[in-house]
SERO-4910 file (N, C-alpha, C, O; in steps of 0.05 Angstrom, whole numbers):
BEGIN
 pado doro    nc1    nc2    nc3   cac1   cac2   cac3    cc1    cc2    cc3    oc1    oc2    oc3
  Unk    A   -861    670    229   -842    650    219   -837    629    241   -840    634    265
  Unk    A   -828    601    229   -825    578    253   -798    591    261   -786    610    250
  Unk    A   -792    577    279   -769    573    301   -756    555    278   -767    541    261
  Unk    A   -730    559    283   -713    538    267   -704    507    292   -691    509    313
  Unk    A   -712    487    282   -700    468    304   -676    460    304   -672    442    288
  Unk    A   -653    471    320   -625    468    317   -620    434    317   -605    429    298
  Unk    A   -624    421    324   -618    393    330   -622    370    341   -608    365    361
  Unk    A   -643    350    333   -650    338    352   -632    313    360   -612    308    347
  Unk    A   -638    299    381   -614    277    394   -615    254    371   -593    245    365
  Unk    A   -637    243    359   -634    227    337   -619    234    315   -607    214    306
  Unk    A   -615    254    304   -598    277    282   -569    273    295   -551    268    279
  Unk    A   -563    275    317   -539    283    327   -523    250    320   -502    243    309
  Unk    A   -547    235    336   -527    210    340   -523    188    310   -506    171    305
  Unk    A   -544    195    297   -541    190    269   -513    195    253   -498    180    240
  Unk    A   -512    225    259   -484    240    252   -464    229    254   -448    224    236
  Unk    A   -461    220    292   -441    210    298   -429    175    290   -407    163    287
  Unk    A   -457    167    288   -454    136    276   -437    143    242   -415    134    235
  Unk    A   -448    154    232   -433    149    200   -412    170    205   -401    168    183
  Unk    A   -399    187    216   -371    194    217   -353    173    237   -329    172    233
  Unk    A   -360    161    252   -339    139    259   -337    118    240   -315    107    238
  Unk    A   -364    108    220   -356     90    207   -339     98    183   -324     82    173
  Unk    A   -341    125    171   -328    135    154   -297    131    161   -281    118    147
  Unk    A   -290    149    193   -265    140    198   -253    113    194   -230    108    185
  Unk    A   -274     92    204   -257     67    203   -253     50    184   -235     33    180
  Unk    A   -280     61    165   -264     58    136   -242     63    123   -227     50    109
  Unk    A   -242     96    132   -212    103    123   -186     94    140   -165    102    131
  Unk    A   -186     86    152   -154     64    171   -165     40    159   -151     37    139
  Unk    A   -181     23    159   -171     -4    142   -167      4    115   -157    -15    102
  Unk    A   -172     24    102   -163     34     76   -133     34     69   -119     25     52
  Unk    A   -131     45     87   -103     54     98    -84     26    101    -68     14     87
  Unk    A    -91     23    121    -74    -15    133    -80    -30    111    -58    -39    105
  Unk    A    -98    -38     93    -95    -63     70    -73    -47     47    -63    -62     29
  Unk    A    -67    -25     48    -56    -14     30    -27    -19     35    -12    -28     18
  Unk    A    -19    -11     59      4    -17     74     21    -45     72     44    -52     66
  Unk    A     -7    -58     84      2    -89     86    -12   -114     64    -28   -132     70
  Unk    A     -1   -107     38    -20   -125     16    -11   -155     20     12   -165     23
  Unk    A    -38   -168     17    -37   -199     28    -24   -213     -5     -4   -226     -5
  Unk    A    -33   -208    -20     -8   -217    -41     12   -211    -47     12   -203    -70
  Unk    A     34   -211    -37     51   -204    -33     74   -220    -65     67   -241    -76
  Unk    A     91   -208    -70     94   -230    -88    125   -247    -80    140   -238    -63
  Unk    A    129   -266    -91    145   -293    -75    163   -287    -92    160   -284   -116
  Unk    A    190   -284    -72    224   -285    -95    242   -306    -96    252   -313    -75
  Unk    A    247   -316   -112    261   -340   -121    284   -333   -105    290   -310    -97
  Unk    A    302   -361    -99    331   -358    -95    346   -353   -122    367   -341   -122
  Unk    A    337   -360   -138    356   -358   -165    355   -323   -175    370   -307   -185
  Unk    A    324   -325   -164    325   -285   -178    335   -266   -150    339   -242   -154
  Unk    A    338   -272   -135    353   -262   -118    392   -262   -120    408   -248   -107
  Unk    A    397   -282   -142    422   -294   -145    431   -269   -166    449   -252   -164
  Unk    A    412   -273   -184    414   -261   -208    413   -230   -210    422   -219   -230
  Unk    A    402   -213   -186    393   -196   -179    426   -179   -165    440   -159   -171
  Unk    A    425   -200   -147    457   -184   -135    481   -183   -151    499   -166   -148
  Unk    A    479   -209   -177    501   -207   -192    496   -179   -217    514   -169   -230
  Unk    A    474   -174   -218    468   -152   -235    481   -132   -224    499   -119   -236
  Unk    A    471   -126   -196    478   -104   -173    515    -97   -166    525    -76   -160
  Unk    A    527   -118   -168    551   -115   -159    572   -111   -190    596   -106   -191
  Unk    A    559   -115   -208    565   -104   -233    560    -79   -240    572    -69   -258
  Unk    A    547    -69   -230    536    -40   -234    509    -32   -256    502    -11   -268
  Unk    A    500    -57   -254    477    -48   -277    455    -57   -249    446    -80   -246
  Unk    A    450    -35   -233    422    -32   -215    393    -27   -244    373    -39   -238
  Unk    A    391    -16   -263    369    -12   -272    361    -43   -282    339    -55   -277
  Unk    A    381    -53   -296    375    -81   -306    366    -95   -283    344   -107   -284
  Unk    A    377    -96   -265    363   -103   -230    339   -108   -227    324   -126   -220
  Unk    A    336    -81   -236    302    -72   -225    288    -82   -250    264    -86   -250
  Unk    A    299    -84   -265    271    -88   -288    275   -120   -285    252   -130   -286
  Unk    A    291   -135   -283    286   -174   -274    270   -167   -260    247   -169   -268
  Unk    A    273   -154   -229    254   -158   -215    229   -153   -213    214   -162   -196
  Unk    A    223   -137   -231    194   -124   -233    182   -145   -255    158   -152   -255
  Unk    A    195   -153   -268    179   -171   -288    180   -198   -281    167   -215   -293
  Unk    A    193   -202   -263    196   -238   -242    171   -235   -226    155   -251   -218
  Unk    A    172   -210   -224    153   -213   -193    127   -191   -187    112   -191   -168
  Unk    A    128   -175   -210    104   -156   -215     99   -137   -205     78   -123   -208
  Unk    A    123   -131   -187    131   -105   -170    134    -84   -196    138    -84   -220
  Unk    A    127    -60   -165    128    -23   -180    155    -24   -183    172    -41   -182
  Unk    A    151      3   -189    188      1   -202    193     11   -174    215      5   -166
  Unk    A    177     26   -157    190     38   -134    198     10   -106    218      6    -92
  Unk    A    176     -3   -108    185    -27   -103    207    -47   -109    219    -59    -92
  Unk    A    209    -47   -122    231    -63   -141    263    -43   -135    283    -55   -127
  Unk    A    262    -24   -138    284     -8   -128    289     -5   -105    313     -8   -104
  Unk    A    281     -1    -87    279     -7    -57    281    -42    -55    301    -48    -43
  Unk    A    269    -61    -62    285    -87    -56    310    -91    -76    321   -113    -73
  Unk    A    319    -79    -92    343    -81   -106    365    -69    -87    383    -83    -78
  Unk    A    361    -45    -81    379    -30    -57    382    -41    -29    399    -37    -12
  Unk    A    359    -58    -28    366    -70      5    387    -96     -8    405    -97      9
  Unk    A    392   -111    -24    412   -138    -30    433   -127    -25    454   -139    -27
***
């Protein structure tokens, strides 16, 4: 029977080339997810409209102007409704 060849230096460094690029795929995966370049833009008026909702006590009505002004998640949209 052959010898088994555990590893040669071309094999190894091959290896190592596509698991760093894998990693660095996965962190800019990561970071564009974090930091999305469209961001969406809030009016002064829906910001107006938003706190007068809020200090009335209707936060859900809040969140739903804002999500449909501006195309935000609802988890989004609730978290900028709670920071005004």
């Amino acid at each position: 029977m052959p010898a088994l060849e555990i590893a040669t230096p071309s094999i190894v460094a091959l290896t190592a080339v596509v698991t760093a690029a894998a990693i660095w795929l996965i962190i800019l995966a990561v970071r564009l997810t974090r930091n999305p370049r469209n961001r969406p833009s809030v009016s002064v008026d829906l910001v107006d409209q938003a706190r007068e909702l809020k200090a009335l006590g209707q936060i859900q009505e809040a969140v739903f102007l804002v999500r449909g002004e501006t195309g935000m998640s609802q988890r989004a949209a609730a978290r900028y409704v709670n920071r005004l």
